[in-house]
LUMBATI-656260 format. One line per 3 residues: their letters; for each residue y, z, x of C-alpha. Coordinates in steps of 0.05 Angstrom, whole numbers. Example, Ala and Ser with C-alpha at 12.3 -4.5 7.8 and 13.67 -1.06 7.14 Angstrom:
// residues 2
AS	-90,156,246; -21,143,273 .
This chain:
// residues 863
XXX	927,1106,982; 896,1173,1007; 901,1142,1089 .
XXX	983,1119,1068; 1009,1186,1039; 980,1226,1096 .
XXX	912,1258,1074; 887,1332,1099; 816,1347,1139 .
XXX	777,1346,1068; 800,1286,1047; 795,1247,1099 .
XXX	714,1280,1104; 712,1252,1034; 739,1180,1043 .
XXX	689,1177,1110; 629,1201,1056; 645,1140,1011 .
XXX	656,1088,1070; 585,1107,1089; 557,1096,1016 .
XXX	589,1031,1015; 557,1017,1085; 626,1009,1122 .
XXX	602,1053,1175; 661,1035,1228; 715,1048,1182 .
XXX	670,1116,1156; 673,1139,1229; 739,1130,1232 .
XXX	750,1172,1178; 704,1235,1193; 752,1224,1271 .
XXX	809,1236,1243; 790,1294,1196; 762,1336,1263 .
XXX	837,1316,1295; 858,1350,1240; 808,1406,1243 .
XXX	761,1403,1296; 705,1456,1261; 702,1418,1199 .
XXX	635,1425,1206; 622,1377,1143; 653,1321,1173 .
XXX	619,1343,1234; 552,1337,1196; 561,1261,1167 .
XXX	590,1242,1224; 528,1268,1262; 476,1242,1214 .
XXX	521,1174,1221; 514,1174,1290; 439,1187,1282 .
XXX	423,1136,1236; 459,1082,1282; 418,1093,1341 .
XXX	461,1148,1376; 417,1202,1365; 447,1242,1434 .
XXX	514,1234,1402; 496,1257,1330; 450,1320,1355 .
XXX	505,1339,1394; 555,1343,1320; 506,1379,1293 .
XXX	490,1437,1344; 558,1444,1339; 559,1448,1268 .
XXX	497,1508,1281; 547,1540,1327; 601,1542,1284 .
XXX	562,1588,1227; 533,1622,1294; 603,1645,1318 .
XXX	627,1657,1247; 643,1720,1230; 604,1750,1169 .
XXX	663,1773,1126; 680,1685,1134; 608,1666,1124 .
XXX	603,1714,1055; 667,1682,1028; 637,1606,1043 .
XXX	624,1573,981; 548,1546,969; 563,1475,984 .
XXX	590,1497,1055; 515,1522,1065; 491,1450,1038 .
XXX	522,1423,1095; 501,1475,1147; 425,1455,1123 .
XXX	435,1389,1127; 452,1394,1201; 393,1435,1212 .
XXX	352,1384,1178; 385,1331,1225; 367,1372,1282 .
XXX	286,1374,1251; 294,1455,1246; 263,1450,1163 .
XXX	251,1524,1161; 329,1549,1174; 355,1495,1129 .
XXX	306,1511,1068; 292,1575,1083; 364,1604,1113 .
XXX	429,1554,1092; 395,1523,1029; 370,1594,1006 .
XXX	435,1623,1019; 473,1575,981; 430,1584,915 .
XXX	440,1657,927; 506,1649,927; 506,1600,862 .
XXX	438,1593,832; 460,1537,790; 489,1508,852 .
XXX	468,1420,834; 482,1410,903; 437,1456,937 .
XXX	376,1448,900; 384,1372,900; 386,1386,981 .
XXX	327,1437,976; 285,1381,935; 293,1333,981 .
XXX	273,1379,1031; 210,1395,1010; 188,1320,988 .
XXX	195,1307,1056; 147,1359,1066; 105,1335,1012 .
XXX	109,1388,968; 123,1352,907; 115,1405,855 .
XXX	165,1449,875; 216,1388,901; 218,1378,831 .
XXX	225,1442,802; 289,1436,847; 315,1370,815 .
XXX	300,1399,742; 340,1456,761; 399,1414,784 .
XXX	394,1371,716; 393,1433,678; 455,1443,702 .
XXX	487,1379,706; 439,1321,672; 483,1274,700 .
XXX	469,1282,768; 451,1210,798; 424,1246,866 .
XXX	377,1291,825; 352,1236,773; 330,1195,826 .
XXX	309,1242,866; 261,1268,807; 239,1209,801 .
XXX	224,1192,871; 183,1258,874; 144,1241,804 .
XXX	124,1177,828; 100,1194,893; 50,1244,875 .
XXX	-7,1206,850; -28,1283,821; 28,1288,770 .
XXX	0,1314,712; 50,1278,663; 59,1204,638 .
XXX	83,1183,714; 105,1114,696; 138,1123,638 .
XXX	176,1183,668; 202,1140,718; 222,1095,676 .
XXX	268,1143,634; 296,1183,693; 312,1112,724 .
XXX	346,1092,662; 392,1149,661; 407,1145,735 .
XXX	432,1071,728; 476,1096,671; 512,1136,709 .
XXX	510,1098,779; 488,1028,774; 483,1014,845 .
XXX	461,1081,875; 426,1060,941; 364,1115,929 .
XXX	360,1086,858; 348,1007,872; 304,1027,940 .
XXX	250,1058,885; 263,1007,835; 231,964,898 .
XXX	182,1003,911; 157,1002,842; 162,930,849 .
XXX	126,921,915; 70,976,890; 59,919,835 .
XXX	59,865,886; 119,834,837; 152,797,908 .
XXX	202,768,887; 233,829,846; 223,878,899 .
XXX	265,833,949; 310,833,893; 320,901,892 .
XXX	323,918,973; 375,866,977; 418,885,927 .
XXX	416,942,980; 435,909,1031; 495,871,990 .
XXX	519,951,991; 506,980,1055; 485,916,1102 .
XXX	456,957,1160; 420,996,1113; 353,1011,1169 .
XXX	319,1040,1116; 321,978,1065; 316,929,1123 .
XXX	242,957,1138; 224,957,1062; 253,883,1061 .
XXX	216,863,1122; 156,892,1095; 148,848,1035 .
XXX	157,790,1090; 102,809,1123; 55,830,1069 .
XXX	64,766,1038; 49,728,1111; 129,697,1108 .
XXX	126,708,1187; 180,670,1198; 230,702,1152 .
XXX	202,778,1184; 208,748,1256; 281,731,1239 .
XXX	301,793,1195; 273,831,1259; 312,798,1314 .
XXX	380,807,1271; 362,879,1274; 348,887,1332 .
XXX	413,853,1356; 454,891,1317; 431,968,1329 .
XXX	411,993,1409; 348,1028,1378; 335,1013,1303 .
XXX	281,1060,1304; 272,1073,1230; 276,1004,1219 .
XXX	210,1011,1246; 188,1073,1217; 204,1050,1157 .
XXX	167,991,1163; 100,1018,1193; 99,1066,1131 .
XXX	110,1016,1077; 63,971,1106; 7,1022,1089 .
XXX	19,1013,1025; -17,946,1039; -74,968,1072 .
XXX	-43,936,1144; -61,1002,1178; -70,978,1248 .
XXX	-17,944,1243; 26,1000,1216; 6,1040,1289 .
XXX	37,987,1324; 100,990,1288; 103,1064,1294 .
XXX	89,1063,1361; 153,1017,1370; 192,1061,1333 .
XXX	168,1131,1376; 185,1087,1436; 252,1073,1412 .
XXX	270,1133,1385; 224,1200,1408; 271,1248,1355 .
XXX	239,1211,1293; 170,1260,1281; 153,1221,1220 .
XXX	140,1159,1269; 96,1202,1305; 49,1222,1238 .
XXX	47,1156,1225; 27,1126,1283; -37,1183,1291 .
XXX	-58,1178,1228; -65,1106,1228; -96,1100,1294 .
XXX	-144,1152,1270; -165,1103,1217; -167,1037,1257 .
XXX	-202,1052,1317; -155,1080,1369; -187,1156,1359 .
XXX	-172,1170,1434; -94,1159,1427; -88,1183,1356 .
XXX	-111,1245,1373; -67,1250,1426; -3,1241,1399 .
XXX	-34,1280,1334; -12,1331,1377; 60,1307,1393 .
XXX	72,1299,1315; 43,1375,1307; 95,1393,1364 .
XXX	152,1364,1330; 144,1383,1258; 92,1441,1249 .
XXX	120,1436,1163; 93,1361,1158; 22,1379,1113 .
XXX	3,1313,1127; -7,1330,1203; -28,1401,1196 .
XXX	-84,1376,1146; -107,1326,1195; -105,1369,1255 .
XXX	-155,1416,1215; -195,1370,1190; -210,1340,1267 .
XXX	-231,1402,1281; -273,1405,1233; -306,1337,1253 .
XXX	-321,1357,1316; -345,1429,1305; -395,1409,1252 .
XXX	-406,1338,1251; -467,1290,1282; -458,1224,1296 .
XXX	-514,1170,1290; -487,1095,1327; -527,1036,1314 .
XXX	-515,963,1314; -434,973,1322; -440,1020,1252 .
XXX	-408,1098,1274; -430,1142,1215; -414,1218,1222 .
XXX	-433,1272,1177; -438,1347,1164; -511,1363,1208 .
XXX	-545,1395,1156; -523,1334,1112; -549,1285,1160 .
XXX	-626,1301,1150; -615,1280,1074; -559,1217,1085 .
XXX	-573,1198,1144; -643,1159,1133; -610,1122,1077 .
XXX	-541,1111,1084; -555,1075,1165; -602,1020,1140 .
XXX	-558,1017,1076; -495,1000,1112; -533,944,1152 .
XXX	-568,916,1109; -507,908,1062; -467,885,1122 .
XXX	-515,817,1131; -514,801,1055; -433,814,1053 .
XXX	-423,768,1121; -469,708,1087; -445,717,1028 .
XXX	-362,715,1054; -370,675,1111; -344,727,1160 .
XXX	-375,772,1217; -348,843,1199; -309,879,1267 .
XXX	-352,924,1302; -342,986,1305; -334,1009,1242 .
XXX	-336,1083,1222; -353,1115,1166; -347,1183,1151 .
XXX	-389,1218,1096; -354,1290,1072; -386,1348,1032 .
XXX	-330,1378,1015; -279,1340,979; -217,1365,999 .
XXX	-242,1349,1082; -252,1285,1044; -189,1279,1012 .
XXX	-146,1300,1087; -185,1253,1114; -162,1194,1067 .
XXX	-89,1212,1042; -72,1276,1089; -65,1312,1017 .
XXX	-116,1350,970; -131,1324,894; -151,1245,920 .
XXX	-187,1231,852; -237,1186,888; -305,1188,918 .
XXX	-294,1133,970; -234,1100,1015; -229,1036,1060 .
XXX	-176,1035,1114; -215,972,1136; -245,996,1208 .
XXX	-249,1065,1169; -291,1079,1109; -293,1154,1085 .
XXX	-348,1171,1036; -365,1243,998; -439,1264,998 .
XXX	-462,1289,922; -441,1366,945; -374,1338,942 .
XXX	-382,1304,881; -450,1278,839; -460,1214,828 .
XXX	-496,1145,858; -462,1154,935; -499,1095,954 .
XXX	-466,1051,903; -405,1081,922; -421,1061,1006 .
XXX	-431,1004,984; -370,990,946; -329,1013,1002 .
XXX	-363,965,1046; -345,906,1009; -281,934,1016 .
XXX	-275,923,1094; -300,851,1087; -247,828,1031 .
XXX	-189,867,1069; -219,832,1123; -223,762,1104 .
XXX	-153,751,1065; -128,791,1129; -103,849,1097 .
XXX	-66,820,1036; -104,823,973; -85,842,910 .
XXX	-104,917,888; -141,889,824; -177,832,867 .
XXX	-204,884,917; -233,934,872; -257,877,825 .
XXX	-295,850,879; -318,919,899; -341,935,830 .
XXX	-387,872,833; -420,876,898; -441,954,882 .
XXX	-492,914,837; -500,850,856; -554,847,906 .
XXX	-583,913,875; -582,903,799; -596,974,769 .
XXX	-536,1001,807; -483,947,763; -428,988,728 .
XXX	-443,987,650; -381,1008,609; -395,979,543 .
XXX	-356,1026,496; -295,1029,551; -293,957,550 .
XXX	-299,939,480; -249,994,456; -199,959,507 .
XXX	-221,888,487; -217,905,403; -148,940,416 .
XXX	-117,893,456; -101,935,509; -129,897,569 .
XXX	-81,875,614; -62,797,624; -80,781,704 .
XXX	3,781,715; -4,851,708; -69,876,718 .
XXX	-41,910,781; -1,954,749; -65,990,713 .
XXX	-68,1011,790; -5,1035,811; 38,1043,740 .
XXX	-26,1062,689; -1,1072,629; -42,1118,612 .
XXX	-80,1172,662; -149,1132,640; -123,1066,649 .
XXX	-136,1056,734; -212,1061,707; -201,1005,664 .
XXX	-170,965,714; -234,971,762; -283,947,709 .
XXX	-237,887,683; -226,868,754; -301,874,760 .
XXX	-308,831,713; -268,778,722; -293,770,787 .
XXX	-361,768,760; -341,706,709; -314,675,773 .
XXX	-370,672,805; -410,652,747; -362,588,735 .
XXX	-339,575,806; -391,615,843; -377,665,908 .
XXX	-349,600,942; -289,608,893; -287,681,922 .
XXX	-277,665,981; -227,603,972; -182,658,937 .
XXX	-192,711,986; -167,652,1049; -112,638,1002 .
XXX	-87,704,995; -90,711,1068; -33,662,1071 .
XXX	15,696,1031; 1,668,969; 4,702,900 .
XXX	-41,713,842; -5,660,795; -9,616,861 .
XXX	-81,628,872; -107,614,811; -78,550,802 .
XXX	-96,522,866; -160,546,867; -187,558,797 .
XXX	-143,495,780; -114,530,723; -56,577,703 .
XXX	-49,644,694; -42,641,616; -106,589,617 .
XXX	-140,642,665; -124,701,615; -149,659,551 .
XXX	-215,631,582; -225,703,607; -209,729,532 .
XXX	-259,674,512; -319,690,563; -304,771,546 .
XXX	-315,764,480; -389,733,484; -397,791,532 .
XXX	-377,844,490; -410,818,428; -479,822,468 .
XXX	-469,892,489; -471,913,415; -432,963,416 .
XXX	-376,971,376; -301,1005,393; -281,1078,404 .
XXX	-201,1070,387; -163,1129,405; -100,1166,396 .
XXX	-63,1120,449; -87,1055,413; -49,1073,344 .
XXX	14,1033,361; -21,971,377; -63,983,311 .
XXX	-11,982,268; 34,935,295; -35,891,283 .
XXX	-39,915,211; 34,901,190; 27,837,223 .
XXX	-31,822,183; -25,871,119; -77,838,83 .
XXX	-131,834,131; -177,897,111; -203,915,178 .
XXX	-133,922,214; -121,979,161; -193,1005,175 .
XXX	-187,1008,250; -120,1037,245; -149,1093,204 .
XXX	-214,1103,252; -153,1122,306; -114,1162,260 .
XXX	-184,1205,260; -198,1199,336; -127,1241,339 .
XXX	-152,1283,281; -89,1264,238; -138,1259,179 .
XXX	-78,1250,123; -51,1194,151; -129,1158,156 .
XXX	-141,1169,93; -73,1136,71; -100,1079,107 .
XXX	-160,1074,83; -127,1076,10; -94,1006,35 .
XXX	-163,976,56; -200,998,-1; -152,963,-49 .
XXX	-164,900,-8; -234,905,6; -281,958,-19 .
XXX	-338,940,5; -322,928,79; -376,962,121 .
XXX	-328,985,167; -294,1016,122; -361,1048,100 .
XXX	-368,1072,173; -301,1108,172; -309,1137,103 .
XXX	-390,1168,137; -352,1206,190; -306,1239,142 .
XXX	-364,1256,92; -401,1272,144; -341,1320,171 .
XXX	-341,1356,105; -408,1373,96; -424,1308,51 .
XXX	-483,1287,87; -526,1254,28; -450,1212,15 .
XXX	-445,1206,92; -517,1182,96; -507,1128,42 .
XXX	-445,1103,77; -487,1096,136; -538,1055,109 .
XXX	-474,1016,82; -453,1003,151; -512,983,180 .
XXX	-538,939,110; -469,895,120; -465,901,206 .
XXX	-400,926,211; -365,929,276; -394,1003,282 .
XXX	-469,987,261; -496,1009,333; -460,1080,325 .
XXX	-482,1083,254; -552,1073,277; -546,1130,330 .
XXX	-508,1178,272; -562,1165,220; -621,1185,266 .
XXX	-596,1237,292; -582,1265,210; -655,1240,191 .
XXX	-679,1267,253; -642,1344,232; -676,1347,165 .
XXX	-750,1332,200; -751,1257,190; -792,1214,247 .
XXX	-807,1136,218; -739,1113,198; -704,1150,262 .
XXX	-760,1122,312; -745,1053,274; -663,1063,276 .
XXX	-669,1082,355; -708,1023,371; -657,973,331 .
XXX	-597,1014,367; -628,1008,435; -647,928,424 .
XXX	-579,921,399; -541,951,460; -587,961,515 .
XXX	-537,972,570; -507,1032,533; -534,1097,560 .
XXX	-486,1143,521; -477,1164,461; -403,1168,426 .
XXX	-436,1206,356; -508,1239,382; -532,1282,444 .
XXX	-560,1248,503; -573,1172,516; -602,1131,463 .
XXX	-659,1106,511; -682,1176,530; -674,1196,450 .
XXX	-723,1139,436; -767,1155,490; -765,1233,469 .
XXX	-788,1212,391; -840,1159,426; -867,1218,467 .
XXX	-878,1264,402; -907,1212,367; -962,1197,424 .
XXX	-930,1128,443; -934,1141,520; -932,1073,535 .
XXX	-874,1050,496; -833,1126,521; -849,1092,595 .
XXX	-810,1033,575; -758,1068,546; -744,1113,607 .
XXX	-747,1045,649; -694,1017,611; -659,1081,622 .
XXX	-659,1085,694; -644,1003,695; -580,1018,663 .
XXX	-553,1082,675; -551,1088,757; -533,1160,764 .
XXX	-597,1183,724; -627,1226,768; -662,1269,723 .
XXX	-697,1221,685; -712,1179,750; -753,1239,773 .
XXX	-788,1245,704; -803,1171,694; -847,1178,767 .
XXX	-874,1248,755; -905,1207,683; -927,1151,725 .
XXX	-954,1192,782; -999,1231,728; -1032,1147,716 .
XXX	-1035,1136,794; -982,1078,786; -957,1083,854 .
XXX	-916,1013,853; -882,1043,787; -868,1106,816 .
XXX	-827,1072,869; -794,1030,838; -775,1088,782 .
XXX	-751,1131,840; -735,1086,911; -659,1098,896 .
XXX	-666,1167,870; -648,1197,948; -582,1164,935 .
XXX	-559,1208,872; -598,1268,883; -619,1275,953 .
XXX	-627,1352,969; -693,1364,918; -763,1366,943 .
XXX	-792,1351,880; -768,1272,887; -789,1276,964 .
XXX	-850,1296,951; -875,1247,894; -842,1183,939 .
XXX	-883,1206,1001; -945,1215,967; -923,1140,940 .
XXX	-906,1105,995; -974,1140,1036; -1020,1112,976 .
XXX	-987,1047,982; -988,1052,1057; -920,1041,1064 .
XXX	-917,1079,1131; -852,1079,1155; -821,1099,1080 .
XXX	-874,1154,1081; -855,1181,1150; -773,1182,1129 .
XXX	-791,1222,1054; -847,1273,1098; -792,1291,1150 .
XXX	-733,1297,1094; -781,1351,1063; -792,1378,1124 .
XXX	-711,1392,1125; -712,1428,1061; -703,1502,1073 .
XXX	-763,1522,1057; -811,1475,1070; -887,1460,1043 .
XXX	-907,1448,1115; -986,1471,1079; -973,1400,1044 .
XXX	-929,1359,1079; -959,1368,1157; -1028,1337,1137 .
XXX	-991,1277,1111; -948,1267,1170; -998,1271,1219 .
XXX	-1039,1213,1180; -981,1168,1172; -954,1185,1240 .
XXX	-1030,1165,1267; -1031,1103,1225; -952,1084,1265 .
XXX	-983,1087,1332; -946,1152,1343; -1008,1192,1366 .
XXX	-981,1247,1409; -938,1264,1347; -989,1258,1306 .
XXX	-1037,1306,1345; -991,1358,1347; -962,1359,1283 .
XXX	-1045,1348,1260; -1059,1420,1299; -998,1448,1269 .
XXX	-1027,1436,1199; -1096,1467,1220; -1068,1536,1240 .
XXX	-1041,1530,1174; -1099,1505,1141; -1161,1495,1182 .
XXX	-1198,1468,1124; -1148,1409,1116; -1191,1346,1125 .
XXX	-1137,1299,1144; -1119,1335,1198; -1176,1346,1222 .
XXX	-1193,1272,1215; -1129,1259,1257; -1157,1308,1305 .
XXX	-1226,1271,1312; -1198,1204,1315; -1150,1224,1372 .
XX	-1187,1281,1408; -1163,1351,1426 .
């Protein structure tokens, strides 16, 4: 109608605008042609049809628009440019953007234009885009808030909100859910928006949900058919989910019908990191800078994933390039600093095709262990999955986390301690963060040979589960206990069928939740391999490697489906959790699910009872107590209602009341009787009491051994036990409480160190080592720990351990060298290392010349 009753230059910008959302990009062109013929410095039709030209390959063509569109506002007198309105400056940024100058779009045209009308939807829907591509996600969507404030309707701002909400793994809110809404809304309003179905697939693919994620990118496609962008996100899924054929095709038609689809390939490299394919995702990028050299994004790509898959030489290289082109990309700038900071201050140890680098005056402390750690893992991971593991592999150990976190993501705030790019493993030492690092090396480790052997395509949950079991299988005391996390989850409800588990990954619904999906995943790998054994493992892993999906896998190789899977894993769960003793810690976030249960189920006592024990974990005491009223009416005598009613007496001062609720509890083992234990200790324990607590500690520990925390008393109930046994002159019995401690709990350093200085004091050297061999791996910078394994490992003349804990003491910065040079020389004598040793033997006589080994060393080897 508009083209038949003659149209002016605006209109005619306008009908081009919607041609090009409804991908009928010829007729589009034609439109934006005519409107310059009308008025040649239109400089918005000038802009789309310059970003149109861009995106089809004719990059020459389109920068050419769009300096012109620069030179327009250049020439422009300022009395013309004051009296432009602020969408005229949208458009003026959006040519600078097209032209990669970020800091005179945001900073000049898209500044301007807010000046002009701070409520302007338009420019701060420009200005948030703008700065996610930049990665600054806060303040892209302070922009998008501030265009919804203005008109909530806005289908460019909605999904743009909600594009920037759930990229940042950092958001502070309820990022899912969030999504959700703001998805919702934008769908209301447009129900094909282009931006709005591409992130309803990448939710999908981030959940590995296939078939819904090709859904969405071609419903895309239906719209806008040469649509680069969803064409790499479709070919993506193709490849992630080995259909080679189907990519191999989608590919070709791409290729046939564009001269250079260069974000086709962009596009693709990117997504496919997504999927751990990170060598791979160099390759395409490298396609895509060859294509098209006016794409910088292909460029940070392509070095940052060569940096983590082996090709340092040419990563580095065009690190530079991408640094060149776009000097606002974080990503790159983070990188580039972080290299430098690698090879100012790093040392690098090679052995046996394993690269490990690490701050130098980390290395002294790491170094010993981690090398010999890595290998010998290695061998039991290649017998074990049937696989020799590429060499080289790298792994970089970081003492600062956010070097660490650059390193991994190109961002700060990774909240992790570890990260596998498969030829790349990036670890932080305990000055970046405490903990058992070696558990956590080795748990990246089993990483590279699971990426490895279902070629890149395994499931998030699968990966991590089988991670989480190989940190302790071949070294028991380093297993991950979670009893209370667990059985809260199990009680509730909560856990996730295996459908879904991968969303407690990449959709949690709740910030706690990705925790829960590493132990479950832990542990239903760990019921595999007690059915099936690691055979099963690695039947599933091949079968992944083909493409095939979890409901897929199961059946054809656990022979059952994934509603069987989830019941016998319900089934085997529930023997576990009973055995661990310990009993639930329901929160605030578990109410729904409790009451739903309870309504369900009104006269069942304990639904009413475990509601209430939530409705006090969120402190709304009115409403427990209104619950409890229900579930004393049906049962009074429940003991776990007698639990619940000890923590509110106990709460108000009641304690002889809270005390006999206790005993309640524990008399009629309710659910809570481990907890009730703990709680009525510690009471007894206030008021002077030492029989019935020492009794109560021993029955809590029996009853949940692998439970080394305590929800309702300070400290672990092992090292309360062993602190009563101690007072009460039960040495021996204290030593076997502080052995169960350290069995259970692997990041006990602290009571590592005391359970060998006790056993030291009784000349146990065998116990003193095998209290403290794995201490160096939680707290490695102490000499006190040093010290007690060297004297150790000399009295059990274990000479080589001996020599590696004297010359780690010797690093300290202010070393005993009165003590530990007399030592070395012996054990570096008794290696066949005499030169050493005769130096290092008259080193400790100027010190000392009374010291009889050295002087022994000296005799036996002559002056």
């Amino acid at each position: 109608m508009i083209e038949k009753e003659g149209a002016g230059s605006d209109l005619y910008s306008l009908l081009g605008e919607i041609k090009m959302h409804l991908g009928r990009y010829k007729g589009a062109t034609e439109n934006f042609e005519k409107a310059l013929l009308i008025d040649p410095v239109n400089f918005e039709a000038m802009s789309k049809l310059g970003m149109l030209k861009i995106n089809q390959g004719k990059r020459k063509e389109g920068e050419d628009l769009l300096r012109a569109v620069v030179d327009v506002y250049k020439k422009m007198p300022k009395s013309e440019a004051q009296a432009l309105s602020a969408d005229k400056f949208v458009w003026f940024g959006k040519a600078c953007e097209g032209l990669q100058r970020f800091r005179d779009a945001y900073e000049v045209m898209y500044d301007s234009a807010l000046y002009l009308d701070p409520k302007s939807v338009s420019a701060h829907v420009a200005s948030g885009h703008a700065l996610f591509s930049k990665y600054n996600y806060p303040d892209s969507r302070s922009h998008f808030k501030d265009a919804l404030s203005t008109n909530p309707k806005s289908a460019a701002a909605l999904v743009g909100l909600a594009r920037a909400i759930w990229t940042d793994y950092a958001y502070p809110g309820e990022r899912g859910q969030e999504v959700t809404e703001l998805l919702a809304r934008s769908h209301a309003v447009w129900p094909d928006h282009p931006e709005a179905l591409l992130l309803e697939g990448d939710i999908a693919f981030s959940s590995e949900n296939w078939p819904q994620a090709e859904k969405y990118y071609r419903r895309v496609l239906a719209i806008q058919p040469q649509h680069e962008e969803a064409q790499g996100l479709l070919a993506a899924v193709y490849y992630a989910t080995a259909k080679l054929d189907e990519f191999a095709a989608l590919r070709d038609s791409v290729e046939a019908s564009r001269p250079q689809p260069a974000l086709f390939y962009a596009t693709l490299a990117e997504r496919l990191v997504d999927r751990f394919f990170y060598r791979e995702s160099a390759e395409f990028a490298l396609k895509a800078m060859e294509l098209d050299p006016g794409i910088p994004k292909s460029y940070a790509i392509f070095s940052i994933n060569a940096l983590r898959s082996g090709l340092e030489e040419k990563g580095r290289e065009v690190l530079e390039e991408a640094w060149q082109k776009d000097r606002f990309n974080v990503w790159v700038k983070n990188t580039r600093t972080l290299m430098k900071h690698i090879d100012e201050n790093f040392i690098t140890r090679e052995d046996d095709g394993l690269i490990i680098r690490m701050k130098s005056d980390e290395g002294p402390f790491l170094m010993p262990y981690l090398m010999p750690l890595m290998k010998d893992s290695r061998t039991a991971l290649e017998s074990d999955y049937g696989l020799e593991v590429l060499r080289p592999l790298t792994i970089e150990d970081f003492s600062s986390h956010s070097y660490f976190s650059a390193r991994s993501i190109g961002l700060p705030g990774l909240a992790a301690s570890g990260v596998c790019f498969g030829r790349l493993v990036t670890l932080t030492t305990p000055n970046a963060l405490p903990g058992n690092w070696g558990a956590v090396a080795v748990h990246e480790l089993a990483h590279v040979v699971t990426l490895q052997k279902a070629k890149h395509r395994i499931p998030r949950w699968f990966g991590e589960g089988l991670s989480v079991l190989e940190e302790g299988r071949t070294r028991p005391r380093w297993k991950r206990h979670e009893p209370l996390m667990v059985s809260s989850e199990f009680y509730a409800g909560t856990l996730r069928p295996i459908d879904a588990l991968q969303g407690a990954f990449m959709s949690p619904n709740w910030p706690g939740e990705i925790l829960v999906g590493y132990v479950q995943g832990g542990l239903i790998c760990e019921m595999i391999v007690e059915k099936k054994g690691i055979s099963a493992i690695r039947e599933m892993l091949k079968a992944y490697s083909s493409g095939g999906t979890t409901p897929s896998v199961i059946q054809k190789i656990l022979g059952v489906s994934t509603r069987e899977f989830d019941q016998q894993f319900k089934e085997w769960l529930a023997i576990r959790v009973q055995r661990a003793g310990v009993g639930p810690s329901f929160e605030g976030r578990h109410i729904d699910v409790l009451r739903e249960k309870a309504e369900d189920d009104p006269e069942e006592a304990r639904h009413w009872i475990w509601l209430a024990s939530a409705y006090l974990s969120a402190k709304k005491i009115a409403d427990a107590e209104l619950v409890l009223g229900k579930a004393e009416k049906l049962q009074a005598g429940h003991p776990d209602l007698a639990a619940v009613k000890a923590l509110i007496q106990l709460n108000e001062g009641l304690k002889e009341k809270g005390i006999a609720s206790l005993r309640q509890a524990i008399e009629g083992d309710s659910i809570w009787s481990w907890r009730c234990r703990l709680l009525l200790a510690d009471q007894l324990r206030k008021r002077g009491e030492t029989e019935e607590p020492l009794k109560l500690l021993t029955e809590a520990t029996s009853q949940a051994p692998t439970a080394t925390g305590s929800p309702v008393s300070n400290g672990s109930p092992w090292a309360q036990l062993a602190t009563l046994q101690k007072d009460l002159d039960m040495e021996d019995a204290a030593i076997q409480s502080l052995q169960s401690q350290v069995l259970y709990n692997r990041d006990d350093a602290p009571t590592r160190l005391l359970l060998a200085k006790t056993l030291s004091k009784r000349e146990n050297w065998s116990g003193v080592v095998e209290a403290a061999w794995d201490l160096p791996y939680i707290s490695p910078y102490g000499d006190e720990g040093h010290a007690i394994l060297s004297r150790a490992y000399l009295e059990l003349r274990d000479w080589p351990n001996a020599k590696r804990e004297l010359n780690l003491r010797l690093a300290m910065e202010e070393p005993r060298l009165e003590e530990i040079y007399p030592d070395l020389c012996w054990v570096l004598w008794k290696l066949g290392e005499n030169e050493e040793a005769l130096k290092i033997a008259n080193r400790a006589l100027l010190i000392d010349p009374a010291s009889v080994r050295a002087q022994q060393v000296v005799d036996a080897l002559g002056s």
